[in-house]
PDB file of N, H, CA, C and O in Angstrom:
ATOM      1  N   UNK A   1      14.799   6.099  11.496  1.00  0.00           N
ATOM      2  CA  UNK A   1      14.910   7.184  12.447  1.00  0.00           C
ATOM      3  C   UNK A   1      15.201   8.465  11.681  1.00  0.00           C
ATOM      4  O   UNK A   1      16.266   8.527  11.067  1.00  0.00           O
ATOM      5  N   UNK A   2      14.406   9.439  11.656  1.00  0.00           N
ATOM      6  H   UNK A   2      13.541   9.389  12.155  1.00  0.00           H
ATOM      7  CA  UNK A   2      14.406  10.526  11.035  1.00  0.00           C
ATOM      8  C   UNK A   2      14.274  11.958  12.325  1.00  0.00           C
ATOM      9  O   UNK A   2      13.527  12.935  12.386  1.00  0.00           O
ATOM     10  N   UNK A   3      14.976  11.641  12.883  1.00  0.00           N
ATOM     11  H   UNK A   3      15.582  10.847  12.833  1.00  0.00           H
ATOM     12  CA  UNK A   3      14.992  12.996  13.793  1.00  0.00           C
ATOM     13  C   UNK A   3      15.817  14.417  13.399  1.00  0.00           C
ATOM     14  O   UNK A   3      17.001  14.501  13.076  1.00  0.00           O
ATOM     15  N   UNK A   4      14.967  15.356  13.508  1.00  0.00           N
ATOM     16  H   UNK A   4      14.004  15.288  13.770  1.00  0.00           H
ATOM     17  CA  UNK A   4      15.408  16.936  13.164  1.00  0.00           C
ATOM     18  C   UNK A   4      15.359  17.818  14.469  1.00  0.00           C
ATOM     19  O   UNK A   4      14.598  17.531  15.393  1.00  0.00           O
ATOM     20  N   UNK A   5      16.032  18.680  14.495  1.00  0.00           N
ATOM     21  H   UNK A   5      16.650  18.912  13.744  1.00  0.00           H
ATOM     22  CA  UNK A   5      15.390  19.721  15.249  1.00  0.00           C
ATOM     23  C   UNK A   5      14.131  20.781  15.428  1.00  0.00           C
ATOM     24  O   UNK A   5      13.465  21.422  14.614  1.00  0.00           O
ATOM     25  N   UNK A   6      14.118  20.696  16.530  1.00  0.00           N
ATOM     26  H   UNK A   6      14.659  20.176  17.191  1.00  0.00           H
ATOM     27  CA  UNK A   6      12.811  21.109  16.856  1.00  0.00           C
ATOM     28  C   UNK A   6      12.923  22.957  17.282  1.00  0.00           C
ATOM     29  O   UNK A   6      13.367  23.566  18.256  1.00  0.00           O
ATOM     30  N   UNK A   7      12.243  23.387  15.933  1.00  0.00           N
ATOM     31  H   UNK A   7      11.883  22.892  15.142  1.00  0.00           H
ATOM     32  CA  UNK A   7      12.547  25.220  15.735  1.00  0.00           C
ATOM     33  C   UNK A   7      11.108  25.355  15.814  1.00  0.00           C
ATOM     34  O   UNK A   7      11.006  26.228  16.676  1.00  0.00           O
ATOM     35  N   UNK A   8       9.908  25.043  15.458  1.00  0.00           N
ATOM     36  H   UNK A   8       9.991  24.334  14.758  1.00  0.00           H
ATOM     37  CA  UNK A   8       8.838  25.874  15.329  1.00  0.00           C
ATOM     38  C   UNK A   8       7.576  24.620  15.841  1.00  0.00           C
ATOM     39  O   UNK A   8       7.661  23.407  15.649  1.00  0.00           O
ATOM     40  N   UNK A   9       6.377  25.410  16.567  1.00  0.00           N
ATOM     41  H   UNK A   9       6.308  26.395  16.723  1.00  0.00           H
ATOM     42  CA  UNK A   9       5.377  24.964  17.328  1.00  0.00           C
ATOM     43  C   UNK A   9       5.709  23.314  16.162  1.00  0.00           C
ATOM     44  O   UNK A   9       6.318  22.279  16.431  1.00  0.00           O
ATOM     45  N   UNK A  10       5.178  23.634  15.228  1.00  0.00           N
ATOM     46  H   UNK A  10       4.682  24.475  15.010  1.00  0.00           H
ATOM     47  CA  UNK A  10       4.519  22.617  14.425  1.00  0.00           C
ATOM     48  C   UNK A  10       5.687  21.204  14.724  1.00  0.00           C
ATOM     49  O   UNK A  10       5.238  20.144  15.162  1.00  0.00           O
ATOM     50  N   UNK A  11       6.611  21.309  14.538  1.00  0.00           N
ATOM     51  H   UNK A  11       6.976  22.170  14.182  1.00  0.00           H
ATOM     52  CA  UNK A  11       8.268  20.343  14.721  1.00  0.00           C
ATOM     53  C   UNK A  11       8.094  20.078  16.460  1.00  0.00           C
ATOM     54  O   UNK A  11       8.460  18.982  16.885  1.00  0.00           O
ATOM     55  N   UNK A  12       7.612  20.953  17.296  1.00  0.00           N
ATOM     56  H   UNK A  12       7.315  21.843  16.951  1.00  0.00           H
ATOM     57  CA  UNK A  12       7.270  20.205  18.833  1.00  0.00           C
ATOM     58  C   UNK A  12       6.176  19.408  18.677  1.00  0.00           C
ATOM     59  O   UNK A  12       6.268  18.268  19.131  1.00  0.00           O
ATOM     60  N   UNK A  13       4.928  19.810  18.018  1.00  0.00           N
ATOM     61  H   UNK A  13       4.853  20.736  17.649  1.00  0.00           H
ATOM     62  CA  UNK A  13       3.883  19.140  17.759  1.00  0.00           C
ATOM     63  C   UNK A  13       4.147  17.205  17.149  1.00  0.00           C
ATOM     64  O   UNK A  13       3.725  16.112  17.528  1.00  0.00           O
ATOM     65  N   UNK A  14       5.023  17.672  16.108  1.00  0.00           N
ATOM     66  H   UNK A  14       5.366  18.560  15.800  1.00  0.00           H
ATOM     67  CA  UNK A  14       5.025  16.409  15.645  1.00  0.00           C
ATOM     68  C   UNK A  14       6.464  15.461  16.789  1.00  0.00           C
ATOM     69  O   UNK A  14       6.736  14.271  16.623  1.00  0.00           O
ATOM     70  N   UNK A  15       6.778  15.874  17.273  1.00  0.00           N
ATOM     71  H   UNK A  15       6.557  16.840  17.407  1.00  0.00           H
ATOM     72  CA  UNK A  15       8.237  15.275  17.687  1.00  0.00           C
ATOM     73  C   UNK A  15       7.509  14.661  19.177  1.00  0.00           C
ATOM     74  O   UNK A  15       7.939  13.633  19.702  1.00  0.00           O
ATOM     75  N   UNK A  16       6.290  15.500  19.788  1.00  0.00           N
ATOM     76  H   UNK A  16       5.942  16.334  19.362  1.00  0.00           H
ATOM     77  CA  UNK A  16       5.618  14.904  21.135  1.00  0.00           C
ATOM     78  C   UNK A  16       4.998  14.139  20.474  1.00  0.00           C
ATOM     79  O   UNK A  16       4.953  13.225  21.297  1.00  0.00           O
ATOM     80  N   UNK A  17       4.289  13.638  19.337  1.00  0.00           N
ATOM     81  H   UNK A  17       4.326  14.381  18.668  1.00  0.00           H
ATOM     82  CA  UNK A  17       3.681  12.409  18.483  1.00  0.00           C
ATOM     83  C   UNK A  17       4.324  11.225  18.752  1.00  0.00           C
ATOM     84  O   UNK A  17       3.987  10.149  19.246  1.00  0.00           O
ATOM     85  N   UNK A  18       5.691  11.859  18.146  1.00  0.00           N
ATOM     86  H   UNK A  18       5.964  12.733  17.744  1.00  0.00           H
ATOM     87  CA  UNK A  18       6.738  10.338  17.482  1.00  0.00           C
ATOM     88  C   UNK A  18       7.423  10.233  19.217  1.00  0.00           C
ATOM     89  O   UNK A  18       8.225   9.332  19.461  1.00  0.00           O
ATOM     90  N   UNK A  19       7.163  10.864  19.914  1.00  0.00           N
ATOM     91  H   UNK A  19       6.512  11.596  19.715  1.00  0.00           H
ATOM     92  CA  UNK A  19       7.426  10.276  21.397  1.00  0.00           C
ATOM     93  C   UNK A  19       7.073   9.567  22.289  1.00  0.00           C
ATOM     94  O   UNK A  19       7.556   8.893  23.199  1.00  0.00           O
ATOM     95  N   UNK A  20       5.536  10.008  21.602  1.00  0.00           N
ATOM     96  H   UNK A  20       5.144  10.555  20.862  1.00  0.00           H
ATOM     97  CA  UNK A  20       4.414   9.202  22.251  1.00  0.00           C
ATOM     98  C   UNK A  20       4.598   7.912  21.950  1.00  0.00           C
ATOM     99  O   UNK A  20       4.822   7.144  22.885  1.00  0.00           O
ATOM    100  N   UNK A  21       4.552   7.480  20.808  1.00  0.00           N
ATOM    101  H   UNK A  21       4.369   8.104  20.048  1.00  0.00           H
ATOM    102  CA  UNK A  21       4.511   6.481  20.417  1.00  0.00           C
ATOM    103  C   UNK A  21       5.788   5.526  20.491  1.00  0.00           C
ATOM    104  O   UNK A  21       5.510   4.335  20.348  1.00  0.00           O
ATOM    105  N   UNK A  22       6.935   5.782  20.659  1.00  0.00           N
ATOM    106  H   UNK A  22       7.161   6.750  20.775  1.00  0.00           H
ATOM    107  CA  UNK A  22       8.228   5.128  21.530  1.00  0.00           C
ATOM    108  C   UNK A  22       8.636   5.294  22.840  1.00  0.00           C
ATOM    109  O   UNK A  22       9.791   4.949  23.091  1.00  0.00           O
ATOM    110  N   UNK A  23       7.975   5.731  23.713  1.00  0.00           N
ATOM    111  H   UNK A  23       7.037   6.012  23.510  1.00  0.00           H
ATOM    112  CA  UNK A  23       8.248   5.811  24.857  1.00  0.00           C
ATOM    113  C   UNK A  23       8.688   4.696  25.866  1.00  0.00           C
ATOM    114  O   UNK A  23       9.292   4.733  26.938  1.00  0.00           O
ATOM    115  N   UNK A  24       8.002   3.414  24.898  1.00  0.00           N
ATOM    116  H   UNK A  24       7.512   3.385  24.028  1.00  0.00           H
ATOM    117  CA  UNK A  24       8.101   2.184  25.799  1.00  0.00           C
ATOM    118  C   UNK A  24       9.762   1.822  25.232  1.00  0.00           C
ATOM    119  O   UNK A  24      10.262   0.735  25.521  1.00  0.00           O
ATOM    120  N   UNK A  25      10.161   2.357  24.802  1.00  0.00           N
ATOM    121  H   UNK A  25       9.755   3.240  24.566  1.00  0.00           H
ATOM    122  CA  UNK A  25      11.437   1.723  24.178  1.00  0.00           C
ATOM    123  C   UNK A  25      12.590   1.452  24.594  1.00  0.00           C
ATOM    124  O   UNK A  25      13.178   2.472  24.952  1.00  0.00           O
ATOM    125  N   UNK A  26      13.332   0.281  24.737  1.00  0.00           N
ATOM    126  H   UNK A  26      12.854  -0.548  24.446  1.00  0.00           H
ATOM    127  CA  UNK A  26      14.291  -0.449  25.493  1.00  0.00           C
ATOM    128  C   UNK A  26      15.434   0.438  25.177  1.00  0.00           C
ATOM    129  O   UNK A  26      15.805   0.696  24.032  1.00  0.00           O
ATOM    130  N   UNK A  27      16.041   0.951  26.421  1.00  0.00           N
ATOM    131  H   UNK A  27      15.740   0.742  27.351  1.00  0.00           H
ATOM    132  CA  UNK A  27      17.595   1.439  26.218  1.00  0.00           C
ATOM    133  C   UNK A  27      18.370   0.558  25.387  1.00  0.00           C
ATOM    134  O   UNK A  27      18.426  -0.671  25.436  1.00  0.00           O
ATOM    135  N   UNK A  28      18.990   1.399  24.576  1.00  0.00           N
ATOM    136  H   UNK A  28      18.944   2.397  24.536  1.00  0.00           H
ATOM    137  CA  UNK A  28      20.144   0.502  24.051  1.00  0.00           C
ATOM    138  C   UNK A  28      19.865  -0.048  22.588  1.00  0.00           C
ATOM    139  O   UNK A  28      20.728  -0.502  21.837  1.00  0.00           O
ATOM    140  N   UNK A  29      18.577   0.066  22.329  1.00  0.00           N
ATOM    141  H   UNK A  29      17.876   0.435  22.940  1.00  0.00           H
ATOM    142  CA  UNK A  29      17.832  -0.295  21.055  1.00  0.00           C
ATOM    143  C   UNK A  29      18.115   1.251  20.317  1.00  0.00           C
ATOM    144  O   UNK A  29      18.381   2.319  20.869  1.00  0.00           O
ATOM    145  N   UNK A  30      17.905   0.846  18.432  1.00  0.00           N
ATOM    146  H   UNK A  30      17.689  -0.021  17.983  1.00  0.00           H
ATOM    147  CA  UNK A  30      17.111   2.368  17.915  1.00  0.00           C
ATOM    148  C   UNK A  30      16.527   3.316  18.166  1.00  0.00           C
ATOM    149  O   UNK A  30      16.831   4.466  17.848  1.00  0.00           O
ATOM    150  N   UNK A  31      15.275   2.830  18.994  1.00  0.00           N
ATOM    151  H   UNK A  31      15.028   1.896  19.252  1.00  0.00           H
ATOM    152  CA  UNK A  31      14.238   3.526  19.062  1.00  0.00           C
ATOM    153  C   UNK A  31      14.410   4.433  20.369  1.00  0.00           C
ATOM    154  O   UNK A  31      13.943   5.511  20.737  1.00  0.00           O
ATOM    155  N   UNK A  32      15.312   3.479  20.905  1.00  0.00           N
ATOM    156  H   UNK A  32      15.691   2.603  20.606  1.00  0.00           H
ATOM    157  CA  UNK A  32      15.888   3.938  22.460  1.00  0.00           C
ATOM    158  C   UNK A  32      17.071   5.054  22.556  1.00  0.00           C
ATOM    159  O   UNK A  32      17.461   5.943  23.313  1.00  0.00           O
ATOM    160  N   UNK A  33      17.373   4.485  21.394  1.00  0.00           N
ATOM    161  H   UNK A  33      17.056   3.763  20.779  1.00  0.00           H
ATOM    162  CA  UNK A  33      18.200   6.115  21.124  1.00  0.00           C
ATOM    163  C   UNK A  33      17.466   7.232  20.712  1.00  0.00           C
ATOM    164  O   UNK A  33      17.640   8.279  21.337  1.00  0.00           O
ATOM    165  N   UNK A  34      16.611   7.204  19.695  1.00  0.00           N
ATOM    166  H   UNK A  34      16.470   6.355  19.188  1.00  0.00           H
ATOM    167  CA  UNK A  34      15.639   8.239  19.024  1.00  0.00           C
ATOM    168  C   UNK A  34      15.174   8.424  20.575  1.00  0.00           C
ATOM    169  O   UNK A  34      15.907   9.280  21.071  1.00  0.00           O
ATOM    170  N   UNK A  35      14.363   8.009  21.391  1.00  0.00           N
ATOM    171  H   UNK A  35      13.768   7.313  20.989  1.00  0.00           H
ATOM    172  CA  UNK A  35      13.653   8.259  22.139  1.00  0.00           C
ATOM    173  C   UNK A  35      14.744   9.143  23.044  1.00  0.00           C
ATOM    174  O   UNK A  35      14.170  10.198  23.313  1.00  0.00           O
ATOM    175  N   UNK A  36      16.136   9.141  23.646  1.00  0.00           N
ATOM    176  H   UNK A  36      16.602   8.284  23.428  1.00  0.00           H
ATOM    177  CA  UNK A  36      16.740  10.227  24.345  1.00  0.00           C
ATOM    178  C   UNK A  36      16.948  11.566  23.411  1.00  0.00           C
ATOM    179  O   UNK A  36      16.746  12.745  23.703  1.00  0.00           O
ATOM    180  N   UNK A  37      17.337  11.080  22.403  1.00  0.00           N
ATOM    181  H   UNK A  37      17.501  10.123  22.167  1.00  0.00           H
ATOM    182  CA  UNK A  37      17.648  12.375  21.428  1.00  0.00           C
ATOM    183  C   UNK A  37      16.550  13.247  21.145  1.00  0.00           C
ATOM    184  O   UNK A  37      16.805  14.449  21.083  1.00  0.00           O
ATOM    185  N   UNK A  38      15.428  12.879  20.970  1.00  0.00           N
ATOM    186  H   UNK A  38      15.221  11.902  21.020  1.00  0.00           H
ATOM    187  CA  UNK A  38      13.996  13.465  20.560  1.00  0.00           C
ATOM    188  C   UNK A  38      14.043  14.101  22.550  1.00  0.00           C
ATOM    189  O   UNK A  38      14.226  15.229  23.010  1.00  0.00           O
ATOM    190  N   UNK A  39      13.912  13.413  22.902  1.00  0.00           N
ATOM    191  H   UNK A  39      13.764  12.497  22.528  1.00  0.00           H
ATOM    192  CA  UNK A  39      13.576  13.968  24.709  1.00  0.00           C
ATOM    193  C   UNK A  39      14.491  15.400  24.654  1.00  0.00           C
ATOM    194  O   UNK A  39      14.043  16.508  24.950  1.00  0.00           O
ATOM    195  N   UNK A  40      15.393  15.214  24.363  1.00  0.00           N
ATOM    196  H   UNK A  40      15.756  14.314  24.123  1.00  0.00           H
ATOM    197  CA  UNK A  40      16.486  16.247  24.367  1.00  0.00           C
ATOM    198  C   UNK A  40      16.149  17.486  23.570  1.00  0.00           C
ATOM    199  O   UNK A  40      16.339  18.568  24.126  1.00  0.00           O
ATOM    200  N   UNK A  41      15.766  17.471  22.581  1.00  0.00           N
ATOM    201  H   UNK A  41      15.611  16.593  22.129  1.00  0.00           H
ATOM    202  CA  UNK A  41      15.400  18.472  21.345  1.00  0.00           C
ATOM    203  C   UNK A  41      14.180  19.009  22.411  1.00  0.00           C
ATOM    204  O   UNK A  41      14.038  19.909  23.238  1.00  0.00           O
ATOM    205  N   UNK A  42      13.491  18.017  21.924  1.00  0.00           N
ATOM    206  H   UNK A  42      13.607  17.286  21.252  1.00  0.00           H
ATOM    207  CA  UNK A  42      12.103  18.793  23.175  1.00  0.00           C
ATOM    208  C   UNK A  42      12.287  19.463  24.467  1.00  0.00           C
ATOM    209  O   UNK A  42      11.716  20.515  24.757  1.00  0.00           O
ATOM    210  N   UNK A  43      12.875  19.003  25.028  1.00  0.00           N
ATOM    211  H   UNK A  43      13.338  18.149  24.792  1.00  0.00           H
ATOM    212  CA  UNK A  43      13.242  19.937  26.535  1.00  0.00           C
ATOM    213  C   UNK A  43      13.981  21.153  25.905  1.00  0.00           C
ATOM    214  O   UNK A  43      13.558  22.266  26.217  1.00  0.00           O
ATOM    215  N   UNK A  44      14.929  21.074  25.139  1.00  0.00           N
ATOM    216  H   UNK A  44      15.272  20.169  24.885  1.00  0.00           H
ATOM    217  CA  UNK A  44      15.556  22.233  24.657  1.00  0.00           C
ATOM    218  C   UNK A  44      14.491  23.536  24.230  1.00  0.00           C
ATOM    219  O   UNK A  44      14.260  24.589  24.825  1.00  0.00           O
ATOM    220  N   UNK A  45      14.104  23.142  23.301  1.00  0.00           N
ATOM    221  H   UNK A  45      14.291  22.287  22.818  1.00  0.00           H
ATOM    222  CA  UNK A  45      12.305  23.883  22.954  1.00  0.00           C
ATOM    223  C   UNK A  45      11.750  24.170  23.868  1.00  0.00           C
ATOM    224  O   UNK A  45      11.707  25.386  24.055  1.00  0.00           O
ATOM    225  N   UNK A  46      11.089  23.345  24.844  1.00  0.00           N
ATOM    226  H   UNK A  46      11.125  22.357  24.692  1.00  0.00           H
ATOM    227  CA  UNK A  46      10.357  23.940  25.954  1.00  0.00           C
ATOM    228  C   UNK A  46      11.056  24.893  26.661  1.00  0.00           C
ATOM    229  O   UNK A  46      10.486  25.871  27.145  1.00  0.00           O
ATOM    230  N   UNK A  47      12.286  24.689  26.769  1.00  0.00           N
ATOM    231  H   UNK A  47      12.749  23.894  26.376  1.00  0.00           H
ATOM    232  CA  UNK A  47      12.875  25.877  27.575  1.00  0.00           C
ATOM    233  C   UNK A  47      12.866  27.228  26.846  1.00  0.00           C
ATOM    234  O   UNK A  47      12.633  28.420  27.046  1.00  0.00           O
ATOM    235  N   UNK A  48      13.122  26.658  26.209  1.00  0.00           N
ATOM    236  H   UNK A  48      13.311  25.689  26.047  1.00  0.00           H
ATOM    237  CA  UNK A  48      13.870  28.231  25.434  1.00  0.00           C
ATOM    238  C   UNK A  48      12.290  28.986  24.923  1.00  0.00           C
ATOM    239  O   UNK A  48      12.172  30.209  24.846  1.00  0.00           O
ATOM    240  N   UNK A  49      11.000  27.883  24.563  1.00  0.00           N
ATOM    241  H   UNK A  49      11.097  26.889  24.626  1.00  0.00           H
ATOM    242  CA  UNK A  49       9.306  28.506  24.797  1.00  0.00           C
ATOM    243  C   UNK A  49       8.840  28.641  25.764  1.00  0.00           C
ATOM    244  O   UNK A  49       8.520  29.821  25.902  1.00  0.00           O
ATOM    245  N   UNK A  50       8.609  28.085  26.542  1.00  0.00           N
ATOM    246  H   UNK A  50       8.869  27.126  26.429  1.00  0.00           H
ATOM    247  CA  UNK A  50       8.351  28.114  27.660  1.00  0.00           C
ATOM    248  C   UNK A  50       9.045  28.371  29.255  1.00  0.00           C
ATOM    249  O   UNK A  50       8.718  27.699  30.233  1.00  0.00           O
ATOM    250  N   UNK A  51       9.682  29.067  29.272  1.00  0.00           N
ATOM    251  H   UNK A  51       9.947  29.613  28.478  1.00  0.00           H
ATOM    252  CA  UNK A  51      10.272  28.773  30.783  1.00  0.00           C
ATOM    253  C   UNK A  51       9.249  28.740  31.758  1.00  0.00           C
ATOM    254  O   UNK A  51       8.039  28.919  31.618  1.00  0.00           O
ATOM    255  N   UNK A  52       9.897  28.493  32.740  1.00  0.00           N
ATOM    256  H   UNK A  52      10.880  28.348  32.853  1.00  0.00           H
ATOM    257  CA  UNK A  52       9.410  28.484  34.123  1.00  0.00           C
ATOM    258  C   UNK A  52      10.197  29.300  34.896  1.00  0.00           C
ATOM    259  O   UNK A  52      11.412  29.236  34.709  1.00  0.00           O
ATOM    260  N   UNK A  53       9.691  30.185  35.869  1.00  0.00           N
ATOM    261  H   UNK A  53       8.704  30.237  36.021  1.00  0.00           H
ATOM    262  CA  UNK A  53      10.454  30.955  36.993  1.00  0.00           C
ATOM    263  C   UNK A  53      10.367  30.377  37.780  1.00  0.00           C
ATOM    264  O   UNK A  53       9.445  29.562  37.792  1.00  0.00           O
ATOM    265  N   UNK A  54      11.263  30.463  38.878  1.00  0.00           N
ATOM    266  H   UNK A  54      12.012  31.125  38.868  1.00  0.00           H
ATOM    267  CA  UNK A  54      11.228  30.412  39.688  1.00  0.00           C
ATOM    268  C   UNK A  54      10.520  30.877  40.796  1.00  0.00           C
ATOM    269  O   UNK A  54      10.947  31.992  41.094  1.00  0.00           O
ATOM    270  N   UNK A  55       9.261  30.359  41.837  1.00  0.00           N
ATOM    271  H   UNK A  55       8.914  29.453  41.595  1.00  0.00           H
ATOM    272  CA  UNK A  55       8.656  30.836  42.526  1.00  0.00           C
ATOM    273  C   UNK A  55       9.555  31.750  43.611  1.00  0.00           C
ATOM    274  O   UNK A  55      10.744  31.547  43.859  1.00  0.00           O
ATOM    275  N   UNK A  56       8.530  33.043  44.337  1.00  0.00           N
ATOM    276  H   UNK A  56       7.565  33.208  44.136  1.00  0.00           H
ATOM    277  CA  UNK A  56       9.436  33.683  45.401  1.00  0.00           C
ATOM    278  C   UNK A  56       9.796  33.096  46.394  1.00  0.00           C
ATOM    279  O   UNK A  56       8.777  32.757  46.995  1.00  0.00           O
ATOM    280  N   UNK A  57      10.482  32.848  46.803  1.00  0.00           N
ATOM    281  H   UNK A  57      11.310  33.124  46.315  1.00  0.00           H
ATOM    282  CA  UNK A  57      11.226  31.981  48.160  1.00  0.00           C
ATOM    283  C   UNK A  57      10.162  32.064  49.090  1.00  0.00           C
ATOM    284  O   UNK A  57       9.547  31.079  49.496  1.00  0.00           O
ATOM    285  N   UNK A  58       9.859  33.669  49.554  1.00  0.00           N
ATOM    286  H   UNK A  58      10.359  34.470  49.224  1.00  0.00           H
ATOM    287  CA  UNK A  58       8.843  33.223  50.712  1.00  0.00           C
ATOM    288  C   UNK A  58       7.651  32.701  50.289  1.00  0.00           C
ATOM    289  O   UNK A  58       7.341  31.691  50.920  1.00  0.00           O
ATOM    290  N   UNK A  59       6.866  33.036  49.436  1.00  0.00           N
ATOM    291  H   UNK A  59       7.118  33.857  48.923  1.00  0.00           H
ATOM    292  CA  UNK A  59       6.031  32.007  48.976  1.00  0.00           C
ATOM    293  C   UNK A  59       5.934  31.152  48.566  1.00  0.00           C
ATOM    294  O   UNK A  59       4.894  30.680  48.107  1.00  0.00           O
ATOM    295  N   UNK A  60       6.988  30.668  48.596  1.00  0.00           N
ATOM    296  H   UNK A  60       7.833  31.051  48.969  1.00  0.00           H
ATOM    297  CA  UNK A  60       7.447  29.063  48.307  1.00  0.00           C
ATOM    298  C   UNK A  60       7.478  28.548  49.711  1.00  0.00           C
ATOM    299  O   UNK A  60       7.393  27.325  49.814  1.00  0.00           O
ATOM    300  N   UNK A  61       7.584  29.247  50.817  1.00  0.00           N
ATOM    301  H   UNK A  61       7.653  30.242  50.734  1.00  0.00           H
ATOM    302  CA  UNK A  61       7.824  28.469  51.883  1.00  0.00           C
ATOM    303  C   UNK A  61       6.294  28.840  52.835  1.00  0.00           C
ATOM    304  O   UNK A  61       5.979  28.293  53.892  1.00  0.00           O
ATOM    305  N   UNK A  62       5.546  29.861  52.137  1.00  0.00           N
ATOM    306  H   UNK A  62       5.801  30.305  51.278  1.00  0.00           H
ATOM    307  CA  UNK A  62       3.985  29.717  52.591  1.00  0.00           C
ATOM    308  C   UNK A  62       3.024  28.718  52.193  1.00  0.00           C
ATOM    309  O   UNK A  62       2.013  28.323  52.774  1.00  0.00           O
ATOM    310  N   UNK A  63       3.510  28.401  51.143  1.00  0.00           N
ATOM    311  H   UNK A  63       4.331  28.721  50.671  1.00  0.00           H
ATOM    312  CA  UNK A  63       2.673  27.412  50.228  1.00  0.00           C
ATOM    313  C   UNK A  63       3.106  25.985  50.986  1.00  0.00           C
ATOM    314  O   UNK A  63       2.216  25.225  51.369  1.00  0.00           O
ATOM    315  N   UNK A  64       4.411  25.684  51.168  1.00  0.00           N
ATOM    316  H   UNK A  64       5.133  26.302  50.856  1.00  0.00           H
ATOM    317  CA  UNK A  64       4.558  24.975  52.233  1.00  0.00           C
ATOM    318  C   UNK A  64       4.236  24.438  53.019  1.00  0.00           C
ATOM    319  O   UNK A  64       3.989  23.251  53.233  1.00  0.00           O
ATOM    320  N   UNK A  65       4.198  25.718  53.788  1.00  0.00           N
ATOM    321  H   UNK A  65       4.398  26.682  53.614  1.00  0.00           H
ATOM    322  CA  UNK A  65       3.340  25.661  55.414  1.00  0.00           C
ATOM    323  C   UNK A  65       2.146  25.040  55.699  1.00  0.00           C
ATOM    324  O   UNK A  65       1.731  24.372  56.646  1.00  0.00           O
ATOM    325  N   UNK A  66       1.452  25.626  54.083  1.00  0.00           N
ATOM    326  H   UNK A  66       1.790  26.169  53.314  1.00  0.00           H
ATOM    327  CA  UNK A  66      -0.140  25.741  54.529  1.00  0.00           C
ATOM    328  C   UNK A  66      -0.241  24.008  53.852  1.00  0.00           C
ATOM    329  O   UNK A  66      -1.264  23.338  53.996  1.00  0.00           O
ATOM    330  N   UNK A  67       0.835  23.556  53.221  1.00  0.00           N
ATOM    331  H   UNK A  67       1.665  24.101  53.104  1.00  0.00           H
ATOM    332  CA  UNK A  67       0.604  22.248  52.921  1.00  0.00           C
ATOM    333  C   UNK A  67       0.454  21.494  54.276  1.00  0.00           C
ATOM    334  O   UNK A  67      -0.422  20.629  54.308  1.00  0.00           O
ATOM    335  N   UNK A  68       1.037  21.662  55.164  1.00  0.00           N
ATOM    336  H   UNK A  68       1.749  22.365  55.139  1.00  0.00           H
ATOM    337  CA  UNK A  68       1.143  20.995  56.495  1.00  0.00           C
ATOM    338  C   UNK A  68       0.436  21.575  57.402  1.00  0.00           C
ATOM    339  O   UNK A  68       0.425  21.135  58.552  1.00  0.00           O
TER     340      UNK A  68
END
């Protein structure tokens, strides 16, 4: 288990790799740890690259509507 933090595109790039590929991994195992800790680094990254806003309330509740 070689996990680092995740500072630059290339370190998200490789860290959604090595995620991919343990995802099936039993809580409580190694890999099952790597696999929360890596989840963690990554969400951290995405946030802090990517956010998301928050949609406007009323158009959150038009979009809604027109769902129904």
């Amino acid at each position: 288990m070689n996990i680092k933090a995740v500072k630059t595109k290339k370190d998200h790039e490789e860290a959604m790799l090595r995620l991919e590929k343990i995802l099936d991994a039993k809580k409580g195992t190694p890999e099952g740890d790597e696999l929360q800790m890596l989840g963690s680094l990554i969400e951290q990254y995405e946030d802090e690259h990517f956010p998301i806003d928050l949609p406007d309330p009323v158009e959150a509740i038009k979009f809604r509507i027109e769902q129904h």
